[in-house]
C-alpha positions in Angstrom: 45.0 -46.2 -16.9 46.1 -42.9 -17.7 43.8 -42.3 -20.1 40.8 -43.9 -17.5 41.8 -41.1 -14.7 41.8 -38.8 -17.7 37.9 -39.2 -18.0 37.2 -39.6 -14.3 38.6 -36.5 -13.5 36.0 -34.0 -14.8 33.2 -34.4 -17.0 33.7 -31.2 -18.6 37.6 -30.0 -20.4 38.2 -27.3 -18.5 36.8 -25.2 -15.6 38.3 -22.2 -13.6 40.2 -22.2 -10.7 37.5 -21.6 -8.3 33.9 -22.3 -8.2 31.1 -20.9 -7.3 29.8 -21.8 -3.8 26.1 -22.4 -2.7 25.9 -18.7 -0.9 27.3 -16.7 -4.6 24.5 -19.0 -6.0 22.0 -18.3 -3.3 23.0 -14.9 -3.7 22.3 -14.7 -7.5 18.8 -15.9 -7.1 17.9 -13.2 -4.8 18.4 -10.5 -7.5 17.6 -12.8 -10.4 14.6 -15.4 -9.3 11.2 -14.1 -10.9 9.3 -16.2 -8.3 11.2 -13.8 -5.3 10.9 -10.8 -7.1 6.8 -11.0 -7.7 6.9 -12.1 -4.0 9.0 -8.4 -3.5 6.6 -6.5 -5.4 3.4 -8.5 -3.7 4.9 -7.7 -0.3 5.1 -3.7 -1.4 1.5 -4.2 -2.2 0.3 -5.6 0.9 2.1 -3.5 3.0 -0.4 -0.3 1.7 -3.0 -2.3 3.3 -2.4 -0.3 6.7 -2.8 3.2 5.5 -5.7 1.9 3.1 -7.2 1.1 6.6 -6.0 4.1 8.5 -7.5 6.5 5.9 -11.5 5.4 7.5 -10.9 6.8 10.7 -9.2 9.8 9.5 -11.4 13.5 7.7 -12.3 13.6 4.8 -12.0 16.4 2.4 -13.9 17.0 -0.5 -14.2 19.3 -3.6 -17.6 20.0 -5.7 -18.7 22.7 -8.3 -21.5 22.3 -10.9 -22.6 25.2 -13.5 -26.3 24.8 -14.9 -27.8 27.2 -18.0 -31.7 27.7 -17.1 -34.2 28.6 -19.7 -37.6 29.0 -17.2 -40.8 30.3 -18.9 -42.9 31.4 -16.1 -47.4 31.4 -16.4 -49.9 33.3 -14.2 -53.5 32.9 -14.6 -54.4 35.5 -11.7 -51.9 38.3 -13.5 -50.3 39.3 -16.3 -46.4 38.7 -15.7 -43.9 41.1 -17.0 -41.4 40.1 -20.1 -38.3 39.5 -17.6 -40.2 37.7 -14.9 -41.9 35.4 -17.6 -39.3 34.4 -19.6 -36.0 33.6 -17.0 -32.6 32.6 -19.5 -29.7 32.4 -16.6 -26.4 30.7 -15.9 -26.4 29.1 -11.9 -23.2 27.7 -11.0 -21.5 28.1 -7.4 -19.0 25.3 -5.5 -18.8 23.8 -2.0 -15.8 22.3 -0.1 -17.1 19.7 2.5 -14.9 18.2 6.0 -16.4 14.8 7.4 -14.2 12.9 10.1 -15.8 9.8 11.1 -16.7 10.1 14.9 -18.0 6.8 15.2 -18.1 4.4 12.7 -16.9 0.8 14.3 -16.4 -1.2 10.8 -14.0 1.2 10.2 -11.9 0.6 13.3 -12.0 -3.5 12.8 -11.2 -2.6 9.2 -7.9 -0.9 10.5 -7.2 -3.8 13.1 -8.0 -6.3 10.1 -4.9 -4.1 7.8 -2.5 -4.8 10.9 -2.9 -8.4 10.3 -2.7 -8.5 7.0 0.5 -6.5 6.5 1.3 -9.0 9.0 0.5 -12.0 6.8 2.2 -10.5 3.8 5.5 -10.7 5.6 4.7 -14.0 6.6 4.1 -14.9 3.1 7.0 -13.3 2.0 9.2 -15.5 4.5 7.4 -18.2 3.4 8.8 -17.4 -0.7 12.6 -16.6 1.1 12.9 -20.3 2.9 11.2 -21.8 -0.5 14.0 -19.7 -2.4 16.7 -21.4 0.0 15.4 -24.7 -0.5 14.7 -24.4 -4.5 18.2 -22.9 -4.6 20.1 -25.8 -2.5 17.8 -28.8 -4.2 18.7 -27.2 -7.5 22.2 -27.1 -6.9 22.8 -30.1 -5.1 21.2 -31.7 -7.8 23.9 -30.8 -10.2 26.5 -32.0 -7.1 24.9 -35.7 -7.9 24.1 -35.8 -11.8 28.4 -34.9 -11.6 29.0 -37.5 -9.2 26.7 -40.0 -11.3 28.1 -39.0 -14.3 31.1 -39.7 -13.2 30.5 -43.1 -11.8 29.2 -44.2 -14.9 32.1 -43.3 -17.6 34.2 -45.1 -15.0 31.8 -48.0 -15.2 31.7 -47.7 -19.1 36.1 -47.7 -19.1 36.1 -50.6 -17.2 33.2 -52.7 -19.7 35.6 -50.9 -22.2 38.8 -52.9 -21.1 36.4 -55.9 -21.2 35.2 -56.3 -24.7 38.7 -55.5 -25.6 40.3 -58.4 -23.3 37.3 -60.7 -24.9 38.1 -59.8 -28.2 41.6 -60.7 -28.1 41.0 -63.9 -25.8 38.6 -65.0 -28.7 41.1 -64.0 -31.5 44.3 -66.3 -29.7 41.0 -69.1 -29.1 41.0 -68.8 -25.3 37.3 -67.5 -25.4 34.3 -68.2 -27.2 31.9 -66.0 -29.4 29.8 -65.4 -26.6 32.0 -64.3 -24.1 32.6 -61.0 -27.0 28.6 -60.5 -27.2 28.1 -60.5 -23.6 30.8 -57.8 -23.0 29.7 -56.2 -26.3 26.2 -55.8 -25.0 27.4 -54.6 -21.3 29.8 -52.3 -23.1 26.4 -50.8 -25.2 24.0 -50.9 -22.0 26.8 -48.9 -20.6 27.0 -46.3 -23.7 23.5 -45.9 -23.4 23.5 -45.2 -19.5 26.4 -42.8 -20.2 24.0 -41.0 -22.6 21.1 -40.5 -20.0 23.7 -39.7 -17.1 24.9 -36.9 -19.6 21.4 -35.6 -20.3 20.4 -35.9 -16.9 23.4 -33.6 -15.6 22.4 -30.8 -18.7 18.7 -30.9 -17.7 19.8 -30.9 -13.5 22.1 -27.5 -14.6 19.3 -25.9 -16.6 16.4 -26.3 -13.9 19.3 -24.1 -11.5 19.9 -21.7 -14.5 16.3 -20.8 -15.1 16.4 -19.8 -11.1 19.4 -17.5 -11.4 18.2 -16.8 -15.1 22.0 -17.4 -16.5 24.4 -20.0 -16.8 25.7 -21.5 -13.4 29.1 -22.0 -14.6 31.3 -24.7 -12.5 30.3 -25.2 -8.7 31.8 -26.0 -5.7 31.9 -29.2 -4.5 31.9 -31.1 -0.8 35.1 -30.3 1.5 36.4 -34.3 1.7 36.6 -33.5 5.6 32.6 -32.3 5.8 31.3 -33.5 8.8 27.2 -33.4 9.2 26.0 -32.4 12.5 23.2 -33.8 14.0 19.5 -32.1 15.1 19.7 -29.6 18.0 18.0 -30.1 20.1 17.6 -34.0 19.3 14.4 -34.8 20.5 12.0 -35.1 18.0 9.7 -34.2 20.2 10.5 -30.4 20.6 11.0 -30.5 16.6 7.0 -31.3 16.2 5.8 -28.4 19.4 8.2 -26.0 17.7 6.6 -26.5 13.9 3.1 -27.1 15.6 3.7 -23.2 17.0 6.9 -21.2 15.1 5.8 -22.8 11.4 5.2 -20.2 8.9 2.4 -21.6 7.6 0.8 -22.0 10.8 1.3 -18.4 11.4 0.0 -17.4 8.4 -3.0 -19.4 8.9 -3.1 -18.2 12.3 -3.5 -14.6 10.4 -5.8 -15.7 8.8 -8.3 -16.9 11.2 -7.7 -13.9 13.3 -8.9 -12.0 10.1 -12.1 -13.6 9.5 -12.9 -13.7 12.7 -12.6 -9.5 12.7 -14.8 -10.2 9.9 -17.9 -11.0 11.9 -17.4 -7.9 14.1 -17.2 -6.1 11.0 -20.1 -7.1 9.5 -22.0 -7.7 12.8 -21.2 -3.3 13.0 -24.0 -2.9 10.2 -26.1 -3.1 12.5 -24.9 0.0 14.5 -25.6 3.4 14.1 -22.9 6.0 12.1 -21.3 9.6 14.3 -19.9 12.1 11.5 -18.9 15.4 12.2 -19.8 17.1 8.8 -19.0 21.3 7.6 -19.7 22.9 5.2 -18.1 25.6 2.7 -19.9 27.2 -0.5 -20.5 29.7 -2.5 -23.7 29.6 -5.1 -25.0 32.0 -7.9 -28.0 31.9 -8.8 -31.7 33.9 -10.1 -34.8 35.0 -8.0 -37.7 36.3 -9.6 -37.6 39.3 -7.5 -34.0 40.2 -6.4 -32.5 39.4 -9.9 -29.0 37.7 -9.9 -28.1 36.5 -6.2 -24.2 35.6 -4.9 -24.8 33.7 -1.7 -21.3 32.5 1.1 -22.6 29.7 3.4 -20.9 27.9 5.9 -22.1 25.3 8.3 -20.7 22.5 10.7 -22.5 19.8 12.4 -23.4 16.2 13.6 -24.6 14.0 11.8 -26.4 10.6 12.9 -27.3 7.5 11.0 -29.3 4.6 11.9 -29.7 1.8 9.6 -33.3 0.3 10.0 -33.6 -2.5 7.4 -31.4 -3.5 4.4 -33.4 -6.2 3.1 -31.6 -8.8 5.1 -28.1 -7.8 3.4 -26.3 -7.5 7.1 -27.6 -10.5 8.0 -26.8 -12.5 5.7 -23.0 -11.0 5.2 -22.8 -11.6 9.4 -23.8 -15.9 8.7 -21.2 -15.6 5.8 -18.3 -13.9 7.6 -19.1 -16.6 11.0 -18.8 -19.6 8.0 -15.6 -18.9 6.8 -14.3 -17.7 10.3 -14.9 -22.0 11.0 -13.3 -22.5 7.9 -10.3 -20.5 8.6 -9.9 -22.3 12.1 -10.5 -25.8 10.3 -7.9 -24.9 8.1 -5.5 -23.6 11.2 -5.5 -26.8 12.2 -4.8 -28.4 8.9 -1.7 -26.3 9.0 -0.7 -27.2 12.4 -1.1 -31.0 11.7 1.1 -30.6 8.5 3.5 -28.6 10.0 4.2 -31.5 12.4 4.0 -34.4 9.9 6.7 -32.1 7.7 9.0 -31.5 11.1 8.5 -35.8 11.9 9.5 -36.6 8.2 12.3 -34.1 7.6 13.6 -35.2 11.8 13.3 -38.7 10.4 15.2 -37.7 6.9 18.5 -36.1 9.0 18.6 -39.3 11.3 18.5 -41.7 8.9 20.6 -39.5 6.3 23.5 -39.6 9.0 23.4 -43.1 9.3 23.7 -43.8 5.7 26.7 -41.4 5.7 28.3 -43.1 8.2 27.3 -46.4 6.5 28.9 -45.5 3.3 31.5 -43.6 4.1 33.1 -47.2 6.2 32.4 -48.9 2.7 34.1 -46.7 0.7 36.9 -47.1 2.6 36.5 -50.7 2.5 35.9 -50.2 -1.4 39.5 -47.8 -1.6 41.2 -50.9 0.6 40.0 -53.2 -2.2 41.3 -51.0 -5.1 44.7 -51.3 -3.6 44.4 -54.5 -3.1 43.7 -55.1 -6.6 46.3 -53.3 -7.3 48.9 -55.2 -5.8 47.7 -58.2 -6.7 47.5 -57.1 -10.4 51.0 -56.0 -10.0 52.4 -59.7 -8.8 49.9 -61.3 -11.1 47.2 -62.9 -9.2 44.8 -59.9 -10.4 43.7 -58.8 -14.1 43.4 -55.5 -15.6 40.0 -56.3 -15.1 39.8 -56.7 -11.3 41.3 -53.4 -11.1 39.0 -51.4 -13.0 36.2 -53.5 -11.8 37.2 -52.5 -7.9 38.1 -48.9 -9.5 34.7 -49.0 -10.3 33.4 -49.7 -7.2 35.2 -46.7 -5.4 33.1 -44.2 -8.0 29.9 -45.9 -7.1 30.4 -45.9 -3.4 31.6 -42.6 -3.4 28.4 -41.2 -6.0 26.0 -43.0 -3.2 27.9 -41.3 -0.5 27.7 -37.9 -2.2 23.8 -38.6 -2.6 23.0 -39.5 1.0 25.1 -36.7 2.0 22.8 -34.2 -0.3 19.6 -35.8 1.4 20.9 -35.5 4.5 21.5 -31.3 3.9 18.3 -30.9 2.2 16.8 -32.6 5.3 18.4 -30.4 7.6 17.2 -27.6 6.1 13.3 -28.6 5.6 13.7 -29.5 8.9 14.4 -25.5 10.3 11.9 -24.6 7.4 9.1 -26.6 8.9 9.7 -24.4 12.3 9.9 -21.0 10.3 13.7 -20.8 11.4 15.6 -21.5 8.0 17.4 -18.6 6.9 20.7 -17.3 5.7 23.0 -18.0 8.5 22.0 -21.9 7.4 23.0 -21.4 3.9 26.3 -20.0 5.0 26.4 -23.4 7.5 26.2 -25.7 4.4 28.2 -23.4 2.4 31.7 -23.9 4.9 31.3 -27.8 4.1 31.7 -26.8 0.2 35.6 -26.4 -1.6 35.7 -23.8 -3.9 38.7 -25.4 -5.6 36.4 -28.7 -5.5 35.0 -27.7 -8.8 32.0 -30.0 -10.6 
């Protein structure tokens, strides 16, 4: 019996006093995650979308020079043309520095209302990235929480099939068994090997899907406080769940963005049909030859309006304007795709905590019911009327109950959290609510 609590206690030999807890973990993945950091860096980048749009309704200032070698031969049938006026070999060259600010130009002004919106919508898909971090981060973790518990369970399953073959063995040795009764436990005792294998495998595969998140080892983590308590939806109506996702989702606010973008779209494109105000001046200098002054230096400087009208571009505005009004219906077709999955995400995850609670407080009655049986086996192996067997058979029982416990517990907190994902309101203050039911010194 020694040796059985031996194995139960820990899957691994040894582990440090404390573990780590789910907001160290969460913490880790902030600075280590790739997934976050490209969503850092694509954040950076959309948030230059606002002074890209700015800059069209701001001047302009520009910068030109050009130097040209000239070799003119000059003819005159009605006279005879002197040497330097008929053969002209000069260098022209001069430079002009030109101010245009945009006085009217209404593309430009949807374009910057169109950059508002989508700085806007890279935020929102940057929230989007930090709830998905939260719940890629807890899923991961929890998952090593239950391949523990399961692993657990089953080297406690494989002691007691253990004690078995050993008790058939003998009991067939002294004759009080047959053949059969060895196989049979020889066979449970290999099925049992085997699932001990996978349970094994499955916890190393569960701790290397959290490591490639944090990109290092995890180390030992903190398991459930024995007193957690899980607390139900507030509010509890499912009800205000669904209007809250249907309007607060972050999906359905990006999509929201998104439709409000297009729909820009067809002013924008519906403005190529309106006429251009630029206030345009002038600053130059040019040198260059006349025939009959020689070498001239010429300063100019000029400012004015200037007006454009487009007439006819082969159809191109039009066409742009029917695009831009098609995928302004798509955007608000897709809208309310969002909206309705939003809802369906808020039902299902509402659905997953109430149902999650139950089973908690299902299996949390039958493991004490299971525990009560243990004793009892206990004492009746110590007056006689119970076998080694009954006892690690019950023993047994208490892992399994408790590993099924653990699991509906870890559905029940990955519910809770979809659940305030799927109305945009997860964040960190709900990692640190999970993280007080964890006990550092629970270490798994």
């Amino acid at each position: 019996m020694k040796k059985l609590a031996w194995l139960m206690a820990y899957p691994l030999l040894a582990s440090p006093l404390f573990a780590a807890d789910l907001m160290q973990v969460y913490r880790e993945a902030q600075d280590n995650d790739s997934t976050y950091a490209a969503a850092r860096a694509t954040l950076d980048a959309g948030r230059e979308r606002m002074p890209q749009g700015r800059a069209g309704l701001l001047p302009s200032l520009t910068l030109s020079g050009n130097t040209v070698w000239n070799d003119n031969t000059l003819d005159s049938r009605s006279q005879t043309l002197p040497p330097n006026l008929k053969n002209q070999r000069y260098n022209s060259n001069g430079y002009q520095v030109t101010l245009s600010q945009p006085l009217f130009r209404w593309q430009n002004w949807v374009t910057y209302d169109q950059s508002k919106m989508q700085v806007a919508q890279a935020e929102g898909n940057f929230a989007q990235v930090r709830q998905d971090l939260i719940l890629r981060v807890a899923q991961a973790y929890f998952d090593v929480l239950y391949a523990n518990e399961s692993l657990v369970a089953v080297r406690a399953n494989k002691a007691a099939i253990a004690q078995q073959l050993e008790s058939a063995k003998k009991n067939f040795e002294v004759g009080t068994a047959t053949i059969t009764d060895s196989h049979e436990a020889q066979a449970r005792y290999d099925l049992a090997l085997a699932q001990e294998i996978a349970a094994e495998s499955d916890y190393e595969i569960k701790r290397r899907a959290l490591q490639s998140i944090l990109g290092k080892e995890p180390g030992v983590l903190a398991g459930l406080r024995k007193e957690a308590e899980l607390s139900p939806p507030d509010p509890s109506s499912m009800g205000a769940w669904v209007a809250a996702a249907e309007k607060d989702s972050i999906t359905v606010q990006i999509q929201q963005l998104v439709a409000d973008i297009a729909a820009r779209e067809v002013d924008k494109q519906r403005a190529g049909h309106y006429p251009t105000v630029d206030l345009v001046a002038n600053y130059g200098h040019s040198k260059s030859f006349a025939s009959t002054l020689g070498m001239l230096d010429t300063d100019y400087q000029n400012v004015g309006v200037q007006l454009n009208i487009p007439l006819f571009q082969g159809g191109l505005v039009v066409s742009r304007e029917r695009e831009a009004a098609a995928n302004r219906t798509a955007a608000q077709s897709n809208l309310e795709t969002a909206r309705r999955g939003a809802a369906l995400a808020s039902q299902q995850s509402y659905l997953g905590v109430a149902s999650g609670l139950a089973q908690v407080r299902a299996l949390k009655a039958a493991l004490i019911s299971s525990q009560s049986a243990l004793e009892s086996n206990k004492l009746g192996y110590e007056v006689g009327v119970r076998i080694n067997i009954d006892v690690l058979n019950a023993e047994n029982q208490v892992y399994v109950t408790r590993r099924d416990l653990a699991k509906a517990t870890y559905d029940t907190l990955m519910a809770q959290l979809r659940l305030k994902a799927a109305v945009g309101a997860l964040g960190e203050e709900d990692v640190a609510r999970i993280n007080a039911l964890l006990d550092p010194t629970n270490a798994q």
